[in-house]
N, C-alpha and C positions, 0 to 999 in steps of 0.2 A: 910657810910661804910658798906662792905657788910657782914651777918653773915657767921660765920664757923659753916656747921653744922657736926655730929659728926663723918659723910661719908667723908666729907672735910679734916678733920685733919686728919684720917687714912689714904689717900692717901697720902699724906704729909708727914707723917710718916714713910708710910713705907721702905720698900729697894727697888732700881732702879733696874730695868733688869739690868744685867751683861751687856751686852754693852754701858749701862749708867754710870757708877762707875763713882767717880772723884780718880784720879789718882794723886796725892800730888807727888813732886820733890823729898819728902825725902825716898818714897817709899811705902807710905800707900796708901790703898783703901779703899777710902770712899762709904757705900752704901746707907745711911740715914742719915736724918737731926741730929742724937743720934751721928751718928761717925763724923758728919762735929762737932758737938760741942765738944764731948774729943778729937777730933783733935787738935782742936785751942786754947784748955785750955792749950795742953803740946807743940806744934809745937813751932818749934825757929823762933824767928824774923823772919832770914834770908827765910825761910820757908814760913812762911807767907808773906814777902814783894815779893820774885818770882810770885807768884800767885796774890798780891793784890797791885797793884802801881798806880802809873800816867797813866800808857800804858794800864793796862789792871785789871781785876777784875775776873779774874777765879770762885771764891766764888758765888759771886752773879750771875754770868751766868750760873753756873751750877743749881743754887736754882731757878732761872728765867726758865729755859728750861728746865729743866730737874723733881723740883721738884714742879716747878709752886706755889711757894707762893709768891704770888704780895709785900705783907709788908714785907716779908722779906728782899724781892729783895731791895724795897727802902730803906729798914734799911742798906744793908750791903753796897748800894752805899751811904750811908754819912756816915760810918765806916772810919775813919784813921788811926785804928790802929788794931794790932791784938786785947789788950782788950775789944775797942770797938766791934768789929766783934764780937768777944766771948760773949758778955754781949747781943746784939741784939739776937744769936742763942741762949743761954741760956731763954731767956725771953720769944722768939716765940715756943720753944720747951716748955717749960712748960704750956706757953698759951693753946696747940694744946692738950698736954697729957691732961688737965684741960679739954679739951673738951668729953674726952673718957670714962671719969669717970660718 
């Protein structure tokens, strides 16, 4: 497994160029991994299932390409639910902040 080191996790962290944003259904914009996770702690179901189904995974492609963290990516693709989702970005976000310190 390969280390984060503490250049790593500030990238990760940080906010996207504005033409990166993720753009949620219900109307929010997300610029970093801090607002993907209060996102998904208050977002509704219905909110979450648009973005995250059988068909498609908005979350994780945005966190794949946009904010390039590999573990996360694979965390949020065996997510089936929004708590699950919640609890992988809750986890990796603390892991990352843990590294800044």
């Amino acid at each position: 497994m390969a280390r984060i080191l503490e250049q790593d996790a500030q990238k990760m962290l940080a906010n996207v160029p504005e033409e990166y944003v993720f753009r949620c259904c219900d109307g929010r914009v997300l610029k970093n991994m801090a607002e993907l996770n209060n996102a998904l702690s208050s977002m509704s179901e219905e909110t979450f299932a648009f973005h995250a189904n059988t068909a498609k995974n908005d979350f994780r492609n945005w966190v794949r390409d946009i904010i390039k963290d590999e573990k996360l990516t694979r965390d949020l693709n065996k997510a089936t639910s929004r708590s699950q989702a919640l609890k992988s970005v809750s986890a990796r976000l603390a892991f990352l902040q843990n590294k800044l310190t």
